[in-house]
ROSE-4610 file (N, C-alpha, C; in Angstrom, 1 decimal, always signed):
// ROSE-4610
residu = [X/X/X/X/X/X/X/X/X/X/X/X/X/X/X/X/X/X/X/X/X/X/X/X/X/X/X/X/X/X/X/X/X/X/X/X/X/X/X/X/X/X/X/X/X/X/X/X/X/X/X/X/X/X/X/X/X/X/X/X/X/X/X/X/X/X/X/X/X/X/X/X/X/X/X/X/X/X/X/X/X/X/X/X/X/X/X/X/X/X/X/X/X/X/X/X/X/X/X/X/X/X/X/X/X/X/X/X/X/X/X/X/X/X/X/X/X/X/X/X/X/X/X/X/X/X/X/X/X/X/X/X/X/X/X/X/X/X/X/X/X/X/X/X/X/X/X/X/X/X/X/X/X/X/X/X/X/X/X/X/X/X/X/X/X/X/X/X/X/X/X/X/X/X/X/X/X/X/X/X/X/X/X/X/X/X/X/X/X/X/X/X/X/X/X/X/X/X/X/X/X/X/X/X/X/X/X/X/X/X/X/X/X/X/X/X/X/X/X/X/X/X/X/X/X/X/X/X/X/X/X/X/X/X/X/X/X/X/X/X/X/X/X/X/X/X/X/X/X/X/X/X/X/X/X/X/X/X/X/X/X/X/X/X/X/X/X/X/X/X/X/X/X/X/X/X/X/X/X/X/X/X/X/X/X/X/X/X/X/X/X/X/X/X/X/X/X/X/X/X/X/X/X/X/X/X/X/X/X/X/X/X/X/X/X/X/X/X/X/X/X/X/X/X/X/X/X/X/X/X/X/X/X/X/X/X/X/X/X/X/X/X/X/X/X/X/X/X/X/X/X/X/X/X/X/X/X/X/X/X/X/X/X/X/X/X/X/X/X/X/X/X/X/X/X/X/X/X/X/X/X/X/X/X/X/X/X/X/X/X/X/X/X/X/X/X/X/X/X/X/X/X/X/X/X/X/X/X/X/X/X/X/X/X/X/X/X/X/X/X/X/X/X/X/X/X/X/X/X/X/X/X/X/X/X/X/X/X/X/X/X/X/X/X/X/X/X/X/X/X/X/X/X/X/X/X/X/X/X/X/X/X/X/X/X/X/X/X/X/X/X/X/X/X/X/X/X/X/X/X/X/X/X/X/X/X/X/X/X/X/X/X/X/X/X/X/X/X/X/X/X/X/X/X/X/X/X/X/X/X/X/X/X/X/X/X/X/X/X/X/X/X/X/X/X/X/X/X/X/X/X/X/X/X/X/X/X/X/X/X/X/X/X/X/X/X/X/X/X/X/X/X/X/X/X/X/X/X/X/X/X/X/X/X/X/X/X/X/X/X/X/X/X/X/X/X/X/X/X/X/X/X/X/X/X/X/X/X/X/X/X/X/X/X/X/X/X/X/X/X/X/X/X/X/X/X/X/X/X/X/X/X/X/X/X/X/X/X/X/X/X/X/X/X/X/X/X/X/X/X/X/X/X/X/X/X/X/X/X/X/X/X/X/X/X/X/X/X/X/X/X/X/X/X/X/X/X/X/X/X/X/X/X/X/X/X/X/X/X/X/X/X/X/X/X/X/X/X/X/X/X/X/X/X/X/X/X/X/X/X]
num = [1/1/1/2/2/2/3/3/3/4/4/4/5/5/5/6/6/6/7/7/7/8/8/8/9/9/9/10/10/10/11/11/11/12/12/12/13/13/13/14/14/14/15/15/15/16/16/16/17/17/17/18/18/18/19/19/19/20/20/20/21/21/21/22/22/22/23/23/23/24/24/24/25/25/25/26/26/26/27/27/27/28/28/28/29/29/29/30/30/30/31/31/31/32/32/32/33/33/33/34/34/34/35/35/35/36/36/36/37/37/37/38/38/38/39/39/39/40/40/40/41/41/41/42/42/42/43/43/43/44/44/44/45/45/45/46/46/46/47/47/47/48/48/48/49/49/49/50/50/50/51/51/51/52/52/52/53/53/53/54/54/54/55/55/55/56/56/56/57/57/57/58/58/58/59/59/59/60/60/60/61/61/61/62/62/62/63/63/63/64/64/64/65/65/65/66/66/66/67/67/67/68/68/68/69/69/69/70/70/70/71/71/71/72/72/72/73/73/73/74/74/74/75/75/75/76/76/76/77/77/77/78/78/78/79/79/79/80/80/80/81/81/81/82/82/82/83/83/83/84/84/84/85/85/85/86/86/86/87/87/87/88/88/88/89/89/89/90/90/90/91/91/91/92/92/92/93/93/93/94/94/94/95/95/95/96/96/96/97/97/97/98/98/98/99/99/99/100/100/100/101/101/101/102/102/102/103/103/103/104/104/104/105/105/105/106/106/106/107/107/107/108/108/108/109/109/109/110/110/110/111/111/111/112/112/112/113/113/113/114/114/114/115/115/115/116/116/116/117/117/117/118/118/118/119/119/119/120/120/120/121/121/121/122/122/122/123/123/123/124/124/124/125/125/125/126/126/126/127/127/127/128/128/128/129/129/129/130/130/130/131/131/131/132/132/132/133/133/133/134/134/134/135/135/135/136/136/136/137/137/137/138/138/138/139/139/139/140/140/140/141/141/141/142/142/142/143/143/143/144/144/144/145/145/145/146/146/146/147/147/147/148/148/148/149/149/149/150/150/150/151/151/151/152/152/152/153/153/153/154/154/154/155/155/155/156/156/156/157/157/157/158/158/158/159/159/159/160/160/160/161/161/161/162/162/162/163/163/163/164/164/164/165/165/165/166/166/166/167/167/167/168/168/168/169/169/169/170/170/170/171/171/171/172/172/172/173/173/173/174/174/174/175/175/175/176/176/176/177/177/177/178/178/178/179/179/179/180/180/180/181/181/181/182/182/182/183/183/183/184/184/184/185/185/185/186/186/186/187/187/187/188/188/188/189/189/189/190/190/190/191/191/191/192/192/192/193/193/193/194/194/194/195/195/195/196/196/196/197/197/197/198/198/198/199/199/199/200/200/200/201/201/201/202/202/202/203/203/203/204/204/204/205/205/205/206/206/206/207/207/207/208/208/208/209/209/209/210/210/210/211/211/211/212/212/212/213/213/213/214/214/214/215/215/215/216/216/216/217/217/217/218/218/218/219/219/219/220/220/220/221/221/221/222/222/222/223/223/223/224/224/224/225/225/225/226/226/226/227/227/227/228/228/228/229/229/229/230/230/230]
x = [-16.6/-15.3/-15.4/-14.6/-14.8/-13.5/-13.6/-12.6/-12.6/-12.0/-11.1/-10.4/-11.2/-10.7/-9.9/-8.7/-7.9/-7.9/-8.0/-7.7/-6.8/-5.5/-4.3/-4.7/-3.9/-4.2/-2.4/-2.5/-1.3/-1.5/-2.5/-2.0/-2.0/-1.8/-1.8/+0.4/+0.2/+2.2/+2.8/+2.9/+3.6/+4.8/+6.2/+7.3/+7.8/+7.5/+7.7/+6.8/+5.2/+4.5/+3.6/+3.4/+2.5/+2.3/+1.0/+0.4/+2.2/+1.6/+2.6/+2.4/+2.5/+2.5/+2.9/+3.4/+3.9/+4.4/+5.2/+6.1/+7.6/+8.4/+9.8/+9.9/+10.5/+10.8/+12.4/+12.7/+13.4/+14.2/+13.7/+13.9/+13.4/+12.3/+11.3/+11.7/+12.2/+12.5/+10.8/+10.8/+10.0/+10.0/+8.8/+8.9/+8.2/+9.1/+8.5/+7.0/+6.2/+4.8/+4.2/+4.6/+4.0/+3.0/+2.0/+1.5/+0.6/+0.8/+0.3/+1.1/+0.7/+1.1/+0.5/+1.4/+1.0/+1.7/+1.5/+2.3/+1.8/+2.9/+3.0/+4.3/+3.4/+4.1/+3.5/+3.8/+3.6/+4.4/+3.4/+4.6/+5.7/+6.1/+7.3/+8.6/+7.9/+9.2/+9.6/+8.7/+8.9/+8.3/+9.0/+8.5/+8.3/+7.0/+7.0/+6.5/+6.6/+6.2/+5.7/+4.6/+3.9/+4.2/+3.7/+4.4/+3.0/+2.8/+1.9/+2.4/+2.8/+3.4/+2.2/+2.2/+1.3/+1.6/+1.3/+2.2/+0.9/+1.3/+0.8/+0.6/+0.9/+0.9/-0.4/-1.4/-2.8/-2.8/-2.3/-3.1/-2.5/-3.3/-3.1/-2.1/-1.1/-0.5/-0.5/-2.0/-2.0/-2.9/-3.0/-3.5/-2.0/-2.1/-1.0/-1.5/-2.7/-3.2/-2.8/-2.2/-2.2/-3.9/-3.5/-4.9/-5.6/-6.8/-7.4/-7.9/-7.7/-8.3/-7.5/-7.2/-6.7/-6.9/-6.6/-7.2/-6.6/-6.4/-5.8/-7.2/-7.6/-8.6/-7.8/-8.3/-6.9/-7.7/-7.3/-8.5/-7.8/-8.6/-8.1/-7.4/-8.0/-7.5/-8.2/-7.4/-7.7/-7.0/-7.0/-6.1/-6.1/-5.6/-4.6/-6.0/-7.5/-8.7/-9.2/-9.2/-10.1/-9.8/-8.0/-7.6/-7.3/-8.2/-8.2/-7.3/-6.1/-4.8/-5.1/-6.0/-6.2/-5.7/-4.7/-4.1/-5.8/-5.0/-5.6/-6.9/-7.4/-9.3/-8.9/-7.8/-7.3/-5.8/-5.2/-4.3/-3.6/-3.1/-2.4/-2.0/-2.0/-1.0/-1.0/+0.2/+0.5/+1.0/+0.8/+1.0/+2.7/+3.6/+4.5/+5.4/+5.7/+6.7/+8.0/+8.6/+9.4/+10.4/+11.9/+12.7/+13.5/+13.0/+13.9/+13.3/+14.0/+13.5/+12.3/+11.5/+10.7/+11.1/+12.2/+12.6/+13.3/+14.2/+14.5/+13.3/+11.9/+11.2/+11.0/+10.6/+9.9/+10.6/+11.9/+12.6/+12.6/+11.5/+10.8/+11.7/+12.1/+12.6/+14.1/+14.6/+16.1/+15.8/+14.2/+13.9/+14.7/+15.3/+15.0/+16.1/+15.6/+16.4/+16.3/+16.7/+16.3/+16.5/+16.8/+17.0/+15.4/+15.3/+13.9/+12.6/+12.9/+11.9/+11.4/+13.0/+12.9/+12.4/+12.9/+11.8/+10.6/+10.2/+8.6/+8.1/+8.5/+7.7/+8.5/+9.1/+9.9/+9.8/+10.0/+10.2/+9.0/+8.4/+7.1/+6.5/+5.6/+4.1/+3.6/+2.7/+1.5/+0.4/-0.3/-1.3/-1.5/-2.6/-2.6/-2.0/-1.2/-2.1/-3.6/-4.2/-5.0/-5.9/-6.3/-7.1/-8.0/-6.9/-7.6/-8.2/-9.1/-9.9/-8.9/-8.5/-8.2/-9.1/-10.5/-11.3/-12.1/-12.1/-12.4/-11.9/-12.7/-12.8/-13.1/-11.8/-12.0/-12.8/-12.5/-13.5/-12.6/-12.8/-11.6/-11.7/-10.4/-10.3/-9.9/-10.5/-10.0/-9.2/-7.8/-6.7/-6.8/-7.2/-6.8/-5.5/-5.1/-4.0/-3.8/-2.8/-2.3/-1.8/-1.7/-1.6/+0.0/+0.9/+2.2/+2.3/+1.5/+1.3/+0.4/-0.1/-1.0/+0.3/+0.7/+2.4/+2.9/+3.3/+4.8/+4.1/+2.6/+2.3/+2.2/+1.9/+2.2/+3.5/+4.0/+5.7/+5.9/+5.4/+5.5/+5.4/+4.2/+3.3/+4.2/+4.5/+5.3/+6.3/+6.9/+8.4/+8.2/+6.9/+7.0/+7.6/+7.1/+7.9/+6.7/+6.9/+5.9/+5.9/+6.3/+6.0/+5.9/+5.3/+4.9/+4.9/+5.6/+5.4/+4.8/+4.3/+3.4/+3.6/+4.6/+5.0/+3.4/+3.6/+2.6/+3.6/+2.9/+3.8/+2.7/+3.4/+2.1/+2.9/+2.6/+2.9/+2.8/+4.1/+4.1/+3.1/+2.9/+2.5/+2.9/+1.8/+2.5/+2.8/+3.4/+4.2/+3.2/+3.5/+2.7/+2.1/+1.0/+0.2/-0.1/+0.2/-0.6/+0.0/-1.1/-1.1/-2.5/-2.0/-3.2/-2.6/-3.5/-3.4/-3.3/-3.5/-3.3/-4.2/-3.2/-4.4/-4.7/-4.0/-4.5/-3.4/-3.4/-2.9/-4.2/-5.6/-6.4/-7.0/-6.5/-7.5/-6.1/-6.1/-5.0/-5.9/-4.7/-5.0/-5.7/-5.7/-6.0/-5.7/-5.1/-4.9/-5.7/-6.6/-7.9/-7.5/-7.0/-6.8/-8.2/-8.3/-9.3/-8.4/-8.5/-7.6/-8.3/-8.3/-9.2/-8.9/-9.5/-9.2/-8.8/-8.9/-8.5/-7.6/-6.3/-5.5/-4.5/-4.4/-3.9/-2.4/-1.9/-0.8/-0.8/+0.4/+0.9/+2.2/+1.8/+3.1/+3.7/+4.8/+5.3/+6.3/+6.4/+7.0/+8.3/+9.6/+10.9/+10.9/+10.1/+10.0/+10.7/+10.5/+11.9/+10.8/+9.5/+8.9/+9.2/+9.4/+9.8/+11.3/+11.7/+13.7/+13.8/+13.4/+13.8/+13.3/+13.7/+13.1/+12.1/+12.3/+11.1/+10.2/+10.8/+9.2/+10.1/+8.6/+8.9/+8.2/+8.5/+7.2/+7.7/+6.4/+6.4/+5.6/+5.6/+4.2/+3.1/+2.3/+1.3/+1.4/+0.0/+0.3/-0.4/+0.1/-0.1/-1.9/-2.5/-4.2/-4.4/-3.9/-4.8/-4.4/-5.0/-5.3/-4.0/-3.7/-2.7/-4.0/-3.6/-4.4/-3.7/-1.9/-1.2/-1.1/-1.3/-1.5/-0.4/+0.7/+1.8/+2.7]
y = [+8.5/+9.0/+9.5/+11.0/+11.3/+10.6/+10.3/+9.7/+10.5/+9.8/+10.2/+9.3/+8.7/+8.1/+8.1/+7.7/+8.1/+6.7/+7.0/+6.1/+6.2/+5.0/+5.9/+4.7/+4.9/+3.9/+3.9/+2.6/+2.8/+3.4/+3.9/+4.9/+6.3/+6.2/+8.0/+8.1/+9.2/+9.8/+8.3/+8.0/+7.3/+7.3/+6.9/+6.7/+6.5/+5.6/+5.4/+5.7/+5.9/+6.4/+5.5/+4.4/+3.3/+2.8/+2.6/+2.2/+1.0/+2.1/+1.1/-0.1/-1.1/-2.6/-3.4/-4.8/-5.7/-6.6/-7.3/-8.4/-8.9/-9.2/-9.5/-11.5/-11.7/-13.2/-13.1/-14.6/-15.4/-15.9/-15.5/-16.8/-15.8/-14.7/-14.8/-13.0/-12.7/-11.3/-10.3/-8.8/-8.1/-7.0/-6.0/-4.7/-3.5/-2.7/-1.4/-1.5/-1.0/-1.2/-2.0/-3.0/-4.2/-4.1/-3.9/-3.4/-4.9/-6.0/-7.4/-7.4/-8.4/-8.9/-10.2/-10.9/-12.4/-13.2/-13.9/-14.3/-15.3/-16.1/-17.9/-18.7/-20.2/-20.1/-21.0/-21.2/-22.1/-23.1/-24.7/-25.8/-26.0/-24.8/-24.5/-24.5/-23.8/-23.1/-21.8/-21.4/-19.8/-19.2/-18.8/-18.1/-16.3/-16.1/-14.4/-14.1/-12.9/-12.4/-11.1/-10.0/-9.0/-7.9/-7.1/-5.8/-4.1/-3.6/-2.3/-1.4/-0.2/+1.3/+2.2/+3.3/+3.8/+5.4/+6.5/+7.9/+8.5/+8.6/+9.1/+10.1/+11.1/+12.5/+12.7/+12.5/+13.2/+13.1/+12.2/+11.8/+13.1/+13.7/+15.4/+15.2/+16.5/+16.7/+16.6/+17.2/+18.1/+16.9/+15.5/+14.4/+13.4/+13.7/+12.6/+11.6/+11.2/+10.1/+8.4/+7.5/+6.4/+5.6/+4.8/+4.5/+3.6/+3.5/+2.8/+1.1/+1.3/-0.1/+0.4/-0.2/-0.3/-1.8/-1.8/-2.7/-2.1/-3.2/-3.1/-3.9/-3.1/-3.4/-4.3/-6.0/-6.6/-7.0/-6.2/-7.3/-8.4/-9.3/-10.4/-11.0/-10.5/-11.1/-12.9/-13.8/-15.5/-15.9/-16.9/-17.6/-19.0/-20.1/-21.1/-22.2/-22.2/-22.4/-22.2/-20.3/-19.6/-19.3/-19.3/-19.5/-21.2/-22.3/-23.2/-24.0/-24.0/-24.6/-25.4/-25.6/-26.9/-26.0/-27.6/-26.8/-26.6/-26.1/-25.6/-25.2/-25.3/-24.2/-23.1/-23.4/-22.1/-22.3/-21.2/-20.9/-20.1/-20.4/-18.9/-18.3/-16.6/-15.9/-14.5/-14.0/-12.8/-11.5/-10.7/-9.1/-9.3/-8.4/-8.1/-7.0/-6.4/-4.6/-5.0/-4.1/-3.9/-3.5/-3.7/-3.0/-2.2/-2.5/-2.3/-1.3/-0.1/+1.7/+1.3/+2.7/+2.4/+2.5/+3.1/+3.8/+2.3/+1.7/+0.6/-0.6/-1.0/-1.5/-1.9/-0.1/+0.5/+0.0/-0.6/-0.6/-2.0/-2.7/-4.1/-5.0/-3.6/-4.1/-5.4/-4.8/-5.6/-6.5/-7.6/-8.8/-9.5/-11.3/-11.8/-10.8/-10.9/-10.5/-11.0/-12.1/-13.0/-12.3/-11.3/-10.5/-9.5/-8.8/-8.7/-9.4/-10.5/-11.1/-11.6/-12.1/-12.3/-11.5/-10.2/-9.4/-9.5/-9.7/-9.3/-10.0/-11.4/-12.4/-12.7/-11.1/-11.7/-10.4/-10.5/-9.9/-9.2/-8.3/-8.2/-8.0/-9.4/-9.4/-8.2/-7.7/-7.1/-7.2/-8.5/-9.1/-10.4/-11.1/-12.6/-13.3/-14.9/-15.6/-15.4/-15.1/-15.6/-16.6/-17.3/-18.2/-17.4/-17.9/-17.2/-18.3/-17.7/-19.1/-18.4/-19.7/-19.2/-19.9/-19.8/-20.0/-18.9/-18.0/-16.1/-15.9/-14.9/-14.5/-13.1/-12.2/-10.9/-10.2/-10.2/-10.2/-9.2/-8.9/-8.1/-8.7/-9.0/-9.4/-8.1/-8.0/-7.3/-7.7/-7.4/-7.6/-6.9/-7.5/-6.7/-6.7/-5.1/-5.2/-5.1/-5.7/-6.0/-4.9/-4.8/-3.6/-3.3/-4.3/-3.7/-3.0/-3.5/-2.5/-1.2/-1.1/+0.1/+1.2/+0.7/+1.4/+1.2/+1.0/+1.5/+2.4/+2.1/+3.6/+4.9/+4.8/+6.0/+6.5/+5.8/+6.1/+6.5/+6.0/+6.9/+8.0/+8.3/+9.8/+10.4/+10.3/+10.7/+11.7/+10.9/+10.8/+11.6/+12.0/+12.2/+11.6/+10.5/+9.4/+9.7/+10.0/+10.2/+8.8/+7.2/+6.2/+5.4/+4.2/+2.9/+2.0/+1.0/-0.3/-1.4/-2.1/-3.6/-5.0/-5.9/-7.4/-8.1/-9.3/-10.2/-11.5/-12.5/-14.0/-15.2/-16.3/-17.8/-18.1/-18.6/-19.2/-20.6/-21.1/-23.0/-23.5/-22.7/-23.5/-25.1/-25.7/-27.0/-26.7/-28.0/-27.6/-27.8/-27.3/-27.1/-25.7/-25.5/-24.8/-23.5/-23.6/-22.7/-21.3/-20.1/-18.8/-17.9/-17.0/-16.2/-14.8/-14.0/-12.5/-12.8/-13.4/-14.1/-13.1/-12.6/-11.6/-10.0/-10.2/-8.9/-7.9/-6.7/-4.9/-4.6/-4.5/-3.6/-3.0/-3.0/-2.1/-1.7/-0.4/-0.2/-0.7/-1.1/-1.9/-0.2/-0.6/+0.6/+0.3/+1.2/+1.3/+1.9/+1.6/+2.4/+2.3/+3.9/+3.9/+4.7/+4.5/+5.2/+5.9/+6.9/+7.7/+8.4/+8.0/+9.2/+10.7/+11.7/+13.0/+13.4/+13.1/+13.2/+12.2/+12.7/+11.3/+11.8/+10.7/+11.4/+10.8/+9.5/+9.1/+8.6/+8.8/+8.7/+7.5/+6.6/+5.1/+5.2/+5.9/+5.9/+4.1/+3.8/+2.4/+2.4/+1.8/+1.6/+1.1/+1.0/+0.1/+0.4/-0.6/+0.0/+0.8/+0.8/+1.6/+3.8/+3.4/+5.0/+4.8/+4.3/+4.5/+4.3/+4.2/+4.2/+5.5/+6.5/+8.3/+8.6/+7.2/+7.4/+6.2/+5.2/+4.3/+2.9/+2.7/+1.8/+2.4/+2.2/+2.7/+2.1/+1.8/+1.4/+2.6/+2.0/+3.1/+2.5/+3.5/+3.2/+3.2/+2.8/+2.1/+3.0/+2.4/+3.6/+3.6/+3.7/+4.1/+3.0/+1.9/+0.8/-0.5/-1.3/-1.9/-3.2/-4.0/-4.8/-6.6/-6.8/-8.5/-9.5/-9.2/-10.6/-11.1/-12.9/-13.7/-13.3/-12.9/-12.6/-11.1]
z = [+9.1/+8.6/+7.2/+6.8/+5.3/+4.6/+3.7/+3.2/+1.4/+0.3/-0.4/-1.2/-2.5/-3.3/-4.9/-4.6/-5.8/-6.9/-8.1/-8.8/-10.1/-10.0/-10.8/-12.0/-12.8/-14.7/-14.8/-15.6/-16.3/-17.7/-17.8/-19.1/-19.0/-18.1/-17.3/-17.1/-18.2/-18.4/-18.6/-19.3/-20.1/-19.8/-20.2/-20.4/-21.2/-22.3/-23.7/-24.7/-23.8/-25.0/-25.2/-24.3/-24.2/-22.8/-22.6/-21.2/-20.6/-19.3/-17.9/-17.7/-18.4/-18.0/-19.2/-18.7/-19.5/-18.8/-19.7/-18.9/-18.9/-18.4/-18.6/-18.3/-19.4/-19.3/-18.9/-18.9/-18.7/-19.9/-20.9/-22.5/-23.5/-23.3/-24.6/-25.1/-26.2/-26.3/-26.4/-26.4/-25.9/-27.1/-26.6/-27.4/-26.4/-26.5/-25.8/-25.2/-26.7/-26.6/-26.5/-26.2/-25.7/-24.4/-24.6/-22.9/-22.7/-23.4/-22.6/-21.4/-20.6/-19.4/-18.9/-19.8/-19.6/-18.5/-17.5/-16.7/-16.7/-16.5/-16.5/-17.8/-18.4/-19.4/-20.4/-21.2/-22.7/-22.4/-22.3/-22.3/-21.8/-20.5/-19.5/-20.7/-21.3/-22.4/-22.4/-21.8/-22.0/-20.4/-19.7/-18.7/-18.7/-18.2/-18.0/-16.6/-16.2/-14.8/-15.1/-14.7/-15.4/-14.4/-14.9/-14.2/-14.3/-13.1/-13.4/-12.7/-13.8/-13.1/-13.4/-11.5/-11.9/-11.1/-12.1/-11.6/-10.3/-9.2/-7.8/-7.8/-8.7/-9.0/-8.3/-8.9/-8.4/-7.0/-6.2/-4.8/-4.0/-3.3/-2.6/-2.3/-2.3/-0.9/+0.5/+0.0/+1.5/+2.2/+1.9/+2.6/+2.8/+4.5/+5.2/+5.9/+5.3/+5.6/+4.6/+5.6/+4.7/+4.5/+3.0/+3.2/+3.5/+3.5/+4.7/+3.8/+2.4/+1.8/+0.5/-0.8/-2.2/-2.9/-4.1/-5.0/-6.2/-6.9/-8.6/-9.2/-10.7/-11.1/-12.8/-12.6/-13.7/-15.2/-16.3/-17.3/-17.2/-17.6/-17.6/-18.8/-20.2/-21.2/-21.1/-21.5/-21.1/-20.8/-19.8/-18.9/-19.7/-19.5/-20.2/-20.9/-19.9/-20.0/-21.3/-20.7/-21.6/-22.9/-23.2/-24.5/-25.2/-24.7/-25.2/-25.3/-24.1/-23.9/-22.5/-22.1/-21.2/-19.7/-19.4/-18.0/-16.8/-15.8/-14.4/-14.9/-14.2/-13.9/-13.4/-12.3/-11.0/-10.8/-10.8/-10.3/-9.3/-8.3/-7.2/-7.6/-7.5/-8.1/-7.2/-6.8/-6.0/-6.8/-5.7/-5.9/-5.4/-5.8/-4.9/-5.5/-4.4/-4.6/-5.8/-6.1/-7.5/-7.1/-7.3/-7.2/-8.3/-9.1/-10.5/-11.0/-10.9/-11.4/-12.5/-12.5/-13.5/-14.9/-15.3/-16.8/-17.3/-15.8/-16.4/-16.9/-16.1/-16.3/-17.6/-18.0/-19.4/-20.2/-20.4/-21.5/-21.8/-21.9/-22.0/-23.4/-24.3/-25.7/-24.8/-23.3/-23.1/-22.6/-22.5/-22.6/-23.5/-23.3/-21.6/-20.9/-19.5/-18.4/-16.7/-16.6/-15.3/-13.9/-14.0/-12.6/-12.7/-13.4/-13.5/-13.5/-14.3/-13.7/-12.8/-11.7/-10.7/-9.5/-9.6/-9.1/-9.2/-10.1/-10.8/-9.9/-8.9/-8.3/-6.6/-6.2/-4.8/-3.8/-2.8/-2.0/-1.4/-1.0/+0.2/-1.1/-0.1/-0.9/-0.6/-1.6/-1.6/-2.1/-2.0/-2.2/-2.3/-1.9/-2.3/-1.5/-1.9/-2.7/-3.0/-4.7/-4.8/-5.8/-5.4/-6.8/-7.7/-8.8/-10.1/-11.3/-11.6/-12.4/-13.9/-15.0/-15.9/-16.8/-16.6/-17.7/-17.6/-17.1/-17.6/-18.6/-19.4/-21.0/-20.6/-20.5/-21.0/-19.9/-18.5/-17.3/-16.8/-15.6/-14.6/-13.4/-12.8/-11.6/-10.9/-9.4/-8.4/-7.5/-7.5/-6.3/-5.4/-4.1/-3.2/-2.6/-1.8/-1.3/+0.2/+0.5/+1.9/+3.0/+4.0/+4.7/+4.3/+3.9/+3.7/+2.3/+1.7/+0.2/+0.7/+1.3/+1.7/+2.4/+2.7/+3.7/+2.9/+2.0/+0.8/+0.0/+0.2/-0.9/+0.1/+1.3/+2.2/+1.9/+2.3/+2.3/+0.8/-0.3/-1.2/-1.6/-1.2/-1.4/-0.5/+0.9/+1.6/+1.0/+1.0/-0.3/-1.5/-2.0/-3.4/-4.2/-4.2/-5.4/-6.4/-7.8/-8.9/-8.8/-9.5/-10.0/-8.7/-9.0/-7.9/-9.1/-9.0/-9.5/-9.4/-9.3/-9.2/-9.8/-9.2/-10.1/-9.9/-10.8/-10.3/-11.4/-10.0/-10.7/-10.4/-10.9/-10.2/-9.4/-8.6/-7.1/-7.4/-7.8/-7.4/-8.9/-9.9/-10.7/-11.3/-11.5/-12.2/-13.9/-14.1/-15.0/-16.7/-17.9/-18.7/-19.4/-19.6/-20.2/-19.3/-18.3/-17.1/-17.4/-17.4/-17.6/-17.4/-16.7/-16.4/-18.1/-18.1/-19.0/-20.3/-21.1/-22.3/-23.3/-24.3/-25.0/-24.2/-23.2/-22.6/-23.1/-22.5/-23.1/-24.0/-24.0/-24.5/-23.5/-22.6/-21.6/-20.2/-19.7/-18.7/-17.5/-16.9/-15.4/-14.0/-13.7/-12.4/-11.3/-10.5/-9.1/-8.1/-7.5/-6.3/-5.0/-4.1/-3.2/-2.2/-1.0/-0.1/+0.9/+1.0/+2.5/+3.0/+4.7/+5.2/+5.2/+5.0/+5.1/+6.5/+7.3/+8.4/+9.3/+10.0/+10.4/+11.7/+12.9/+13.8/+13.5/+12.8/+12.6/+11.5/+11.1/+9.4/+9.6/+9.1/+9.3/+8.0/+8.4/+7.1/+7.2/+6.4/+5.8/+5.1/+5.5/+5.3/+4.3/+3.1/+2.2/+0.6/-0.2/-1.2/-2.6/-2.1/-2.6/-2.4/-1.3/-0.6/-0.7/-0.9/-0.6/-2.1/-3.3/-4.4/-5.0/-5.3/-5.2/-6.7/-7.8/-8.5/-8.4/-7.6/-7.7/-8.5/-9.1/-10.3/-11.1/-12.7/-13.8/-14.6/-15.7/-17.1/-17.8/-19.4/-19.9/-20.8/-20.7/-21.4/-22.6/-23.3/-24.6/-25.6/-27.3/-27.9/-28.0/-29.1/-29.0/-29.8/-30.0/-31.0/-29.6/-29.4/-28.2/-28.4/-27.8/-28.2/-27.7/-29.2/-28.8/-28.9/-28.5/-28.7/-27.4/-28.1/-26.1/-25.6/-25.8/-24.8/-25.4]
């Protein structure tokens, strides 16, 4: 089979002018360019949930093929381990779809916001559970994604939705020090799709990835890297 691999960045068209990702808390206020994306918490004081927008623009037209495998490529920054805060070895943590526009995302400065965040960590998975070591230093994990995330990005492209969003949360952590992305925003996250060039059916997906007409998006960040743990 010939196939056809796209690979989107969150620092590809911006929104505010800084790489598409970050995080929305519960408690802890924010800044635009903030392109960390720390999820978890500090001493269950502070909750966050992270976030990756990424513009579809490139992936053809003229391919009505959904695709056949995808993956998000994550630095890792340090996890609660690797930044010398004890806590877990491992933690679960999932992918899941976005509802909350992208322009609203981007505007990270109107942290806290508990309806966002709650998004950030609900509704169809698209990836995971999976065990993440948080004693990695600065590594990249690869998420893969699930066939229902592979069909809301059909249904996007479909659609011509420019933006797609991406939450990620911990699943069931205990309580404490526990956090994956610590230090991370110096590097944009990536999205890698495979589609075959040829296709006899196209599933398009009822998903709120395709029924929301821009997606989700954040932006990318400005050109000096961001090294704050959160």
């Amino acid at each position: 089979m010939t196939t056809t691999t796209y690979t989107f960045s969150t620092a590809a068209n911006p929104i505010n002018g800084c790489w598409s990702q970050g995080w929305w808390s519960v408690d802890e206020t924010n800044s635009d360019c903030n392109t960390n994306y720390f999820t978890g918490s500090l001493s269950g004081v502070d909750s966050d949930r992270g976030y990756f927008t990424f513009d579809i623009t490139g992936w053809s037209p003229a391919s009505a093929c959904a695709p056949l495998s995808g993956y998000l490529s994550v630095p890792t920054g340090e996890g609660n381990q690797a930044a010398g805060e004890g806590g877990p070895a491992f933690v679960s943590a999932a992918l899941f779809d976005v509802a909350t526009d992208p322009f609203t995302l981007a505007a990270k400065v109107n942290n806290p916001n508990a309806t966002i965040y709650n998004d950030l960590g609900s509704g169809m998975l698209f990836g995971g559970p999976y065990s993440l070591s948080t004693a990695v230093s600065f590594g990249t994990f690869t998420l893969g994604l699930n066939s229902t995330a592979l069909n809301a990005l059909s249904a996007a492209h479909h659609n011509h939705v420019q933006f797609v969003s991406v939450g990620t949360a911990l699943i069931n952590p205990p309580a404490g020090d526990v956090f994956l992305y610590g230090f991370s925003g110096y590097a944009p996250v990536t999205l890698t799709v495979t589609v075959p060039r040829l296709c006899k059916v196209y599933p398009w997906a009822a998903t709120r990835l395709g029924r929301n007409g821009r997606g989700r998006v954040r932006r990318p960040q400005p050109s000096e890297p961001s090294m704050q743990r959160r």
